[in-house]
N, C-alpha and C positions, 0 to 999 in steps of 0.2 A: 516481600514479593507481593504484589497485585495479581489479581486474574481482573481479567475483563470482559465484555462482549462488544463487537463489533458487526457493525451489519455492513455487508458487501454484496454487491453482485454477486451472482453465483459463479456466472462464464468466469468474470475477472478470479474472484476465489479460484478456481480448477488453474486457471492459467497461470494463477503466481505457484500456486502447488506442483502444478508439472514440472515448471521453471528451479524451482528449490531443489526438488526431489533431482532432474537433469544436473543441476549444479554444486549441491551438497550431498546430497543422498537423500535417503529418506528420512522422518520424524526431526529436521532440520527448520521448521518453520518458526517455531519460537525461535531459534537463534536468530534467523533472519528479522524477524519482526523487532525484536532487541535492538539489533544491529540497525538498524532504518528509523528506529523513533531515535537513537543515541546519537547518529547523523542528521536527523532534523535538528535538533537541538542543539548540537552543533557547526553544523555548516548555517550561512546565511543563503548560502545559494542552491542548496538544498529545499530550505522554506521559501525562496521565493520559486525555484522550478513549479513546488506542489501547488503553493498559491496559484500561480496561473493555469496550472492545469485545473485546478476546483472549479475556478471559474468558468474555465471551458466547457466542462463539464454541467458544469449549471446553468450555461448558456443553452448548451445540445437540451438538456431536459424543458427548459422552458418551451422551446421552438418545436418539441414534440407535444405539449400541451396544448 
């Protein structure tokens, strides 16, 4: 097992945690998180969704700078 850190948003942080908690219950986030890198890794369409949203993302950031 790994632990890690991660840096997120915060809003977005509270929103996937509402969303988990609404959807699995509570103290469900590592499942989830599990479950979503194991989907990366495997789906192709998966990695390219995220890739394009990175980008978008880093597009929005630039354009606020």
């Amino acid at each position: 097992m790994v632990k890690t850190t991660i840096d997120i948003d915060d809003e977005r942080w509270k929103r996937f945690s509402i969303k988990v908690i609404e959807d699995f219950g509570g103290r469900k986030k590592n499942d989830v998180m599990e479950a979503l890198v194991e989907a990366f890794v495997k789906d192709p369409k998966l990695s390219e969704a995220i890739d394009k949203w990175i980008k978008e993302v880093n597009k929005e950031k630039k354009s606020e700078s």
